[in-house]
C-alpha positions in Angstrom: -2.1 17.1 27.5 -3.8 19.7 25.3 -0.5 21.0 23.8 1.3 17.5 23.6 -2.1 16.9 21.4 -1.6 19.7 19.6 2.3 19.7 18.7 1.6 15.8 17.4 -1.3 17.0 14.9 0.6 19.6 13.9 3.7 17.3 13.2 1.3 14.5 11.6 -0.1 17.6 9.1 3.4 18.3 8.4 4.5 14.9 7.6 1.5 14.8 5.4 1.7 17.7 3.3 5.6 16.6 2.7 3.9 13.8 0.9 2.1 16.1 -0.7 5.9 17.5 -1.8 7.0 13.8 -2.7 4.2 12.4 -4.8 4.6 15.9 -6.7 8.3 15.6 -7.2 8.1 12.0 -8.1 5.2 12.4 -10.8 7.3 11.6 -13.7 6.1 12.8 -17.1 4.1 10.6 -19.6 6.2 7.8 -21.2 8.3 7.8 -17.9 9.1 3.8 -16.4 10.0 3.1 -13.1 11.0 0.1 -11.4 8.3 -2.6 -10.1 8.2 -3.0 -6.1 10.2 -6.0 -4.8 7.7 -8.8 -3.7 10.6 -11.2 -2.7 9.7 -15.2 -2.3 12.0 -18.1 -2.7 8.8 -20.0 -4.6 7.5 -18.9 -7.7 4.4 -20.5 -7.3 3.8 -18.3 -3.6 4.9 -15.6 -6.3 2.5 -16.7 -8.9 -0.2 -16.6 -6.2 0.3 -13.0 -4.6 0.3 -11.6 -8.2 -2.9 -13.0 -8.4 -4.8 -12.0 -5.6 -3.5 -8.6 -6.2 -5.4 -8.9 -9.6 -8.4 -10.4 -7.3 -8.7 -7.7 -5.3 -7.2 -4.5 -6.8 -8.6 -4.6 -10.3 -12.1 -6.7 -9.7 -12.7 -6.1 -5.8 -12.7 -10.1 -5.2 -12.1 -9.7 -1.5 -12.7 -13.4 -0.8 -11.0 -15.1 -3.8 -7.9 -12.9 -3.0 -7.8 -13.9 0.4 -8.0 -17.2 -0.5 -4.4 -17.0 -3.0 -2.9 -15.0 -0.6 -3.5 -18.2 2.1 -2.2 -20.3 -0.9 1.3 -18.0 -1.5 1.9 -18.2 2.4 1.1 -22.0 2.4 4.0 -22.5 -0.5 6.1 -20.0 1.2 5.9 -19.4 5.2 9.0 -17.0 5.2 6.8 -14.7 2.2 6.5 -11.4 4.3 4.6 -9.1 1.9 1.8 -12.1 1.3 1.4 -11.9 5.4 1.3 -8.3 4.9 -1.3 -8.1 2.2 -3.6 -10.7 4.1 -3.1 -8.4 7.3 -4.6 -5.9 5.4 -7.3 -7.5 3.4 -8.6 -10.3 5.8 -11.8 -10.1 6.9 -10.9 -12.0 10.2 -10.1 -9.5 12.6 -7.7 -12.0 14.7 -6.0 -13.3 11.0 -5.2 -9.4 10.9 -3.6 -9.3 13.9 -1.9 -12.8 13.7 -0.3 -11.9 10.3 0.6 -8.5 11.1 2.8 -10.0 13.6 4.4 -12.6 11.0 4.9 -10.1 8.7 6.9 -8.2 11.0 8.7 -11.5 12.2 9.8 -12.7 8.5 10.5 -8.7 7.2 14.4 -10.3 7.7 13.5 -12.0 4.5 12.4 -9.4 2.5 14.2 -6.7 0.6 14.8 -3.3 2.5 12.3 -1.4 1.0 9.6 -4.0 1.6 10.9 -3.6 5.5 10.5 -0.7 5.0 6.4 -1.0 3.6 5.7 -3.8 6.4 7.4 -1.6 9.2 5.2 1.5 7.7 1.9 -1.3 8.8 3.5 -2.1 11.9 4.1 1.7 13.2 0.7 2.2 12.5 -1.0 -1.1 14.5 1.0 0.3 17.5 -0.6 3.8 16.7 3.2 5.5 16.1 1.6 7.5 13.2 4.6 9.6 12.6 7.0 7.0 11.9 4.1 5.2 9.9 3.7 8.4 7.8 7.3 8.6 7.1 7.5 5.0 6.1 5.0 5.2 3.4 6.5 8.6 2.3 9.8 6.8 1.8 8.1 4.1 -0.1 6.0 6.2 -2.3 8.9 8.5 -3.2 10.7 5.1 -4.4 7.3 4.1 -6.5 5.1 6.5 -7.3 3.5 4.6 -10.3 3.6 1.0 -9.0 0.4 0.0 -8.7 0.4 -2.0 -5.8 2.1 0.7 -3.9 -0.1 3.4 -5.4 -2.9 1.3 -3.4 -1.4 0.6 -0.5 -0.9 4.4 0.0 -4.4 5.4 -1.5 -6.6 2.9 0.8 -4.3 3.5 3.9 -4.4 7.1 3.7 -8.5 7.0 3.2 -8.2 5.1 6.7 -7.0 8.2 7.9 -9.7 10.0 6.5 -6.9 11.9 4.4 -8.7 12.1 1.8 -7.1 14.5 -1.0 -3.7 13.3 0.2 -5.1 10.1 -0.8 -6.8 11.0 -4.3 -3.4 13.0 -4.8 -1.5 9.9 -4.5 -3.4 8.1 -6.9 -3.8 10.8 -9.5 -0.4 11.7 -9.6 0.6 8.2 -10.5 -0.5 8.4 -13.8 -2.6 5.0 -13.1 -4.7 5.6 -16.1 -1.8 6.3 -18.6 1.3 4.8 -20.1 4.0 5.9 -17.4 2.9 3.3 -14.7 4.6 0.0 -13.8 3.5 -3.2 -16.1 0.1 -2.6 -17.8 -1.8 0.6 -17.6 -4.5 0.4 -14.7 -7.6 0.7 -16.9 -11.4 1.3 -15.2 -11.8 -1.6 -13.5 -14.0 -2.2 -10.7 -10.9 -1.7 -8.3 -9.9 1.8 -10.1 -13.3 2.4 -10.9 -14.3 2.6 -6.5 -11.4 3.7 -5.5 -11.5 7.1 -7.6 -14.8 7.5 -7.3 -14.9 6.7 -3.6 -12.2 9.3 -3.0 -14.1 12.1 -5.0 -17.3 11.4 -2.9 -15.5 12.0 0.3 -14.0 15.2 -0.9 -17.2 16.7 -1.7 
């Protein structure tokens, strides 16, 4: 038991510090564009929604408000897998977690591939499969280093893993701060404000 323990840290560390490799490959230099993540919804208002509550809660920490448009986008689109997604992750109903966790996975057929891809990087690590998990996100990352909403994703799950630098890494190296990043610069808002500064307190 000891050694099986042992060989799956030491393949978890591995996995880790190749997305160390990654976000460090895929830091493109100042000026550099890269495509927006897929959020894929037959409704442009469940659209419309989503890309607010990810304003809500990644730039001004609204927890609630966000939850509340990301119950609004499913509403106007059941079959929206990365709204059940982001509410798996941001509810603060335990059950509503769990509950849309497993619709997420059920409507990923929906969904581009590399949001399958993002939701099955959740799943794998609800059913504690951390190496498959670790490879998911390192696959998504690698696609969009600079996207905010990834650069979260990554940043906030990693913390969860008390993987800290891997996590501050992720989130320096995007470039969040600068011109390079996907849609508007991510200035020091409340969201960016916490999440660096949280990150550098847990380092220390």
């Amino acid at each position: 038991m000891i050694a099986k323990t042992s060989s799956v840290r030491t393949a978890v560390g591995s996995a880790l510090i190749a997305l160390g490799l990654l976000t460090s490959a895929f830091a493109a230099a100042p000026g550099t564009k890269t495509a927006a993540f897929p959020l894929t919804s037959k409704s442009t208002e469940a659209r419309r929604l989503l890309d607010e509550a990810l304003v809500q809660y990644i730039d001004h920490v609204a927890q609630p408000e966000a939850i509340a448009s990301l119950r609004k986008a499913i509403a106007a689109d059941p079959h929206f897998a990365m709204a059940h997604e982001l509410l798996a992750q941001i509810s603060l109903d335990s059950a509503e977690q769990v509950a849309e966790q497993k619709k997420a996975f059920a409507t990923r057929h929906y969904a581009s591939p590399v949001e399958r891809t993002a939701i099955q990087w959740y799943q794998d690590a609800a059913e504690h499969k951390m190496i498959p998990a670790i490879t998911s996100m390192n696959d998504v990352v690698s696609r969009y280093p600079h996207d905010k909403l990834i650069v979260w994703m990554a940043s906030w799950w990693l913390m969860t893993q008390t993987q800290y630098e891997r996590a501050l890494a992720v989130y320096e190296q995007s470039g969040m701060n600068q011109s390079n990043t996907t849609g508007p610069p991510w200035p020091s808002t409340p969201g960016s404000i916490l999440l660096s500064s949280g990150l550098r307190t847990r380092i220390r």
